[in-house]
N, C-alpha and C positions, 0 to 999 in steps of 0.2 A: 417972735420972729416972723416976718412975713412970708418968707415961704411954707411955714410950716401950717398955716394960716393958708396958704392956698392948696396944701395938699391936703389939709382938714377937710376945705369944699372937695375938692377933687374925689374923695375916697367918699362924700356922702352924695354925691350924682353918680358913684358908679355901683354903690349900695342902691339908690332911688333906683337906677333904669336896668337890675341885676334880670329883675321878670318881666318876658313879654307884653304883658299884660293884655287887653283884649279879650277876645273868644279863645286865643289860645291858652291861658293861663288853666284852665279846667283840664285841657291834657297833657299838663306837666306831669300831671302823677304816673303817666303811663311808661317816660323815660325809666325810674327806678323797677318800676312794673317789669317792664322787658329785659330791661340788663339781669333782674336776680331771674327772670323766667327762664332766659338763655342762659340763666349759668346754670342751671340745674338740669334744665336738657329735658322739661316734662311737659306735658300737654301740648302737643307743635302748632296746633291751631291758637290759642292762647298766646304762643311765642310769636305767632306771626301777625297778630292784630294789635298786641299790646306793641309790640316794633313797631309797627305799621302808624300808631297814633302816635308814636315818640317822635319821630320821624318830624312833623307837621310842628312843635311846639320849637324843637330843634332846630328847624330850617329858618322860625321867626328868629328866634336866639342868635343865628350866625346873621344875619344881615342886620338887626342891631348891635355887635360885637363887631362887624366888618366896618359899620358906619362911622362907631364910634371911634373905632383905634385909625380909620381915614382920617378923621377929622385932627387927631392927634398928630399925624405924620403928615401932614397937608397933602394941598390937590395931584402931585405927583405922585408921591410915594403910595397919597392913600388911593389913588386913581387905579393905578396899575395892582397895589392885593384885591381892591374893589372888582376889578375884572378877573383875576385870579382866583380867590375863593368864593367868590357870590354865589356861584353853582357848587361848591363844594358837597351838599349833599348828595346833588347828583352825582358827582364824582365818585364818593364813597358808594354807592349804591353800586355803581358800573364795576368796582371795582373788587366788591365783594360777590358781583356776579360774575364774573372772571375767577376768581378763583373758586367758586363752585362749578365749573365746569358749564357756565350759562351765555358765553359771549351773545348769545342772540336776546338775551333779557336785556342785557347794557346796552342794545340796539334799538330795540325797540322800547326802552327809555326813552332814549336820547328821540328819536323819530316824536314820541309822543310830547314830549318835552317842547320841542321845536316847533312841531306843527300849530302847539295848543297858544305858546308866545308870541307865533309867526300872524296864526289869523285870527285864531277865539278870543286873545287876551287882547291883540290891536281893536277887532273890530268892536267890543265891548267899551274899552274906551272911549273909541271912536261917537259909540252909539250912547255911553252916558255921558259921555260931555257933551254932544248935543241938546242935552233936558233943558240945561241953564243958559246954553247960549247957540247963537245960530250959527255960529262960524267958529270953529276951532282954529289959530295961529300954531304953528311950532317951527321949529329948526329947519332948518332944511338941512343945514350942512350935515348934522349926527344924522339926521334920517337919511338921506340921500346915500352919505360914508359908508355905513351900516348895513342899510339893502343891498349896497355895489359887493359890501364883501359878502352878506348872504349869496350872491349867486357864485362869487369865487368858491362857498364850501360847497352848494350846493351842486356845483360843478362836479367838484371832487366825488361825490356821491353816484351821478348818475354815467360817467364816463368808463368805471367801476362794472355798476350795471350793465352797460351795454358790451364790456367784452364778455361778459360773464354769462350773457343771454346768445351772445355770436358765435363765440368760439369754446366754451368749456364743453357745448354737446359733442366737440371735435375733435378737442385737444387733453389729451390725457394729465398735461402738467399743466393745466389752464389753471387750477386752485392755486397751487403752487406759485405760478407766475403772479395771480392775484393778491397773495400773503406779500409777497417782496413790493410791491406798488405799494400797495395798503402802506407800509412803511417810510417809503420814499416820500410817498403825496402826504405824509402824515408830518415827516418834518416839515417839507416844504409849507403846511398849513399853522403849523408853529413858529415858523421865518415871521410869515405872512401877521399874527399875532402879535410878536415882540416888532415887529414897526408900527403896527399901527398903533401899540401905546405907546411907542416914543415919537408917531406921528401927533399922536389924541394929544398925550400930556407933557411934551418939549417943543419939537419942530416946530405945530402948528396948531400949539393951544389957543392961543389969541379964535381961533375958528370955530371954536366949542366953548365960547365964554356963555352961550344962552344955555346949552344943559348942565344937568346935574355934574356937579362938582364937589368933593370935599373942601370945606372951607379949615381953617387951622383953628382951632380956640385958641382961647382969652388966657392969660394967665402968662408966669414966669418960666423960663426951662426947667426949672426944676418938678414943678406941677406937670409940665408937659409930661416929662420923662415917666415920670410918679404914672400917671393918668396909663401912659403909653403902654409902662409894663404890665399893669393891673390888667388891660383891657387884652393885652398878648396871651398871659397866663388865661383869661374868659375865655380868648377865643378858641387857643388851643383845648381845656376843657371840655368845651362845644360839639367840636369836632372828634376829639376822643369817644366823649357819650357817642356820635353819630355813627363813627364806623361803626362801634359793637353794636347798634341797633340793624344796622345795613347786615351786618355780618350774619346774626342771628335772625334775621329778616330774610335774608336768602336759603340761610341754612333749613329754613322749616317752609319755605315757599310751596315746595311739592304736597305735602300735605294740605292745604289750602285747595293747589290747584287741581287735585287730583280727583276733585270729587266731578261732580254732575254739573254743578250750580255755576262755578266760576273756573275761565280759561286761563293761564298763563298771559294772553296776549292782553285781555282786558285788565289783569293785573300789572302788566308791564308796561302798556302801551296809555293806560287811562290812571290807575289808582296811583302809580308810585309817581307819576311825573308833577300829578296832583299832590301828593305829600311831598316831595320837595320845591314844588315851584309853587305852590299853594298861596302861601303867606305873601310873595314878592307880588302876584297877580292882583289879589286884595289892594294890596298898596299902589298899583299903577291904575286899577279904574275908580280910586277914589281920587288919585292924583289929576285924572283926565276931568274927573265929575268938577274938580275943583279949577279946573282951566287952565291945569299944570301940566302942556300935555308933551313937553318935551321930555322932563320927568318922566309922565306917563309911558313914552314912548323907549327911553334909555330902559324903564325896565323889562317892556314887552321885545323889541327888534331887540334891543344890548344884549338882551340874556341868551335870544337864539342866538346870538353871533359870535358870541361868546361860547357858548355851548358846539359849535357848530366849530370852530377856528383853533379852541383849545379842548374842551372836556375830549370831546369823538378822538382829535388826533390822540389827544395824552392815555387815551383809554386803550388805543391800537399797538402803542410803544410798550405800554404795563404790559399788557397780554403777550408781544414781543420778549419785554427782559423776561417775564417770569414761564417764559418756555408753557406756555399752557395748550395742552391736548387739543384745546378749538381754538384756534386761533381768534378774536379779533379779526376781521378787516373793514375796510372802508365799501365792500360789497352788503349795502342794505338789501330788503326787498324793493324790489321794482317799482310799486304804488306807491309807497312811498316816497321813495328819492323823488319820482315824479311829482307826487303835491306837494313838495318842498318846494324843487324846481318854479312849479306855476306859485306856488304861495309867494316863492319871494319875487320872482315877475309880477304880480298881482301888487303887493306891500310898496313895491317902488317905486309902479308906477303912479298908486295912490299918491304918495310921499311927496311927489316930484314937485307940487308945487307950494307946498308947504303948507297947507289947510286941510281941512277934514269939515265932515258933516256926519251927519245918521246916517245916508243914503250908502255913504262910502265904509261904515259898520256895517250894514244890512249885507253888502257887498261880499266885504272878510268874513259875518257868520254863516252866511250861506257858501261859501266856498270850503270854509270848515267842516262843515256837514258835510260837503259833497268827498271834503277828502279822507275823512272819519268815517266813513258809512259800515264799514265793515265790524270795527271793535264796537261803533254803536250797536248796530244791530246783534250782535254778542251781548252787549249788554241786558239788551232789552229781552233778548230773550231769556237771560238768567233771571231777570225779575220777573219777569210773564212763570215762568217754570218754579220758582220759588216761593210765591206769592200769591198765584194764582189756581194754576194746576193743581199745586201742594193741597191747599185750601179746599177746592172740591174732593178731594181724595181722603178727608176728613170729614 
């Protein structure tokens, strides 16, 4: 029968592309590692490193299982779970830090997450597609779209800030008052989300025909369907493994951070945005290196703005339904919100005419720094203290 013949191939490309493969295939084992370490509840350092590498194999895993099951439902359908789950592990992350009682970890995720997509992962690409060629081309229209609403979220961020810096040294229900916005700006930024994909992929697709788009495979409905479920049941999988990794990742965090060596903030704010955005970053400045840099670009700006338009709002509402002791809100730190702010002033105005160079990467990795300086120099100094001091003291 010929369909049976197409879903024969169908089930042996979804068997071939089941492992990430790459450099992350070596920390698959750590997925099984952490789920039986967190079910037994022993060694919480252990629990928190073996999570912590599952993490990075898993985040490769959903964005080949998101690609795939896009391509299965084409450019619409797979357009809009493509911007839905792409950040998924951040999600789970934010989300099991809510319910430990950590709103300011899912904060400072999200902060590190953004900043790191907004200028270190732009200007990276920026600066290795300049190796091979002297002028970078890309979109303008997704680049341009995308910056415009980075400053809509990033809006939302700092207008937060500043009553919070004015009026809560004065007003006694000033937190209070800032829980109920946090909620209102937070749907409003989910409004703002479900138009723009039924701007992106209805209204005014035809405008975004140069970026990355799910294409539909080859094949009869039947194979489609066949392909579809298979890849559904992966994804969901995927994602089950992730939360308990997040979960028990959270749960044993304090151990970890509790020592000398390493802060909460550079674990929050550097290592976990890094295991979840890890793998997607890899793939945008190979995509730039390869003169793909609209590509490039949908993963580095898409992901903040995506992260930024849905995760943050969707993470304010969680903490909302499930009535949790710290609220969630849209009140980041100050420095923050702030180098978001100039970050994506910065990004857009690079963007605006639709080309790039190295000079214009040099530009974003130096502003990066400048907006990092604080969790870097944490860092550093956990390695100078651990490494060095340690050493003499031996």
């Amino acid at each position: 029968m010929p369909g049976s013949g197409s879903c024969r191939r169908g089930l042996w490309e979804v068997a071939r592309m089941l492992t990430p493969g790459s450099y992350s295939n070596i920390l698959l084992v750590f997925i099984p590692l952490g789920i039986a370490y967190g079910i037994k509840n022993e060694t919480p350092e252990l629990i928190f490193w073996f999570n912590f590498l599952a993490i990075i194999p898993l985040s490769k895993l959903n964005l080949r299982k998101i690609r795939q099951l896009s391509a299965v439902l084409g450019p619409m359908s797979g357009g809009c779970l493509h911007a839905i789950l792409d950040n998924a592990p951040l999600l789970l992350v934010g989300i099991a830090a809510i319910q430990h009682g950590a709103a300011h970890i899912a904060q400072s995720c999200i902060m590190g997450s953004v900043l790191a997509n907004l200028l270190l992962v732009v200007g990276w690409c920026f600066l290795v597609g300049s190796i091979r060629h002297r002028e970078l081309i890309f979109s303008t229209t997704f680049a341009s779209t995308a910056s415009s609403l980075m400053m809509v979220a990033s809006t939302s961020l700092v207008v937060p800030s500043a009553i919070s810096e004015v009026h809560c040294s004065v007003d006694p229900d000033c937190k209070d008052k800032l829980v109920r916005m946090s909620h209102s700006v937070s749907l409003a930024l989910l409004f703002l989300f479900v138009v723009y994909q039924h701007y992106r992929w209805r209204s005014h697709r035809q405008l975004f025909v140069e970026a990355a788009s799910p294409e539909l495979v080859d094949g009869s409905t039947m194979s489609r369907v066949f392909l579809g479920i298979v890849e559904a049941l992966l994804l969901i999988t995927v994602l089950g493994m992730a939360s308990l990794s997040s979960f028990f990742l959270m749960r044993t965090m304090s151990s970890v951070t509790d020592s000398d060596f390493l802060s909460k903030r550079v674990v929050s704010f550097v290592l976990l945005p890094l295991a979840t955005d890890g793998p997607a970053r890899i793939e945008a400045v190979a995509a730039a290196y390869n003169n793909h840099m609209t590509t490039a670009l949908e993963f580095a700006i898409g992901r903040s703005m995506n992260v930024a338009l849905f995760i943050t709002p969707a993470l304010v509402l969680f903490s909302w339904a499930a009535q949790s002791s710290y609220p969630m809100t849209l009140h980041f730190p100050t420095l923050e919100t702030i180098s978001i702010f100039l970050g994506s002033l910065l990004v857009a105005e690079l963007c605006r005419d639709g080309k790039s160079d190295y000079l214009e990467g040099a530009m974003c990795l130096v502003t990066s720094v400048i907006c990092q300086v604080v969790p870097i120099l944490e860092a550093a100094t956990y390695l100078v203290h651990r490494y060095v001091i340690l050493s003499f003291s031996f």
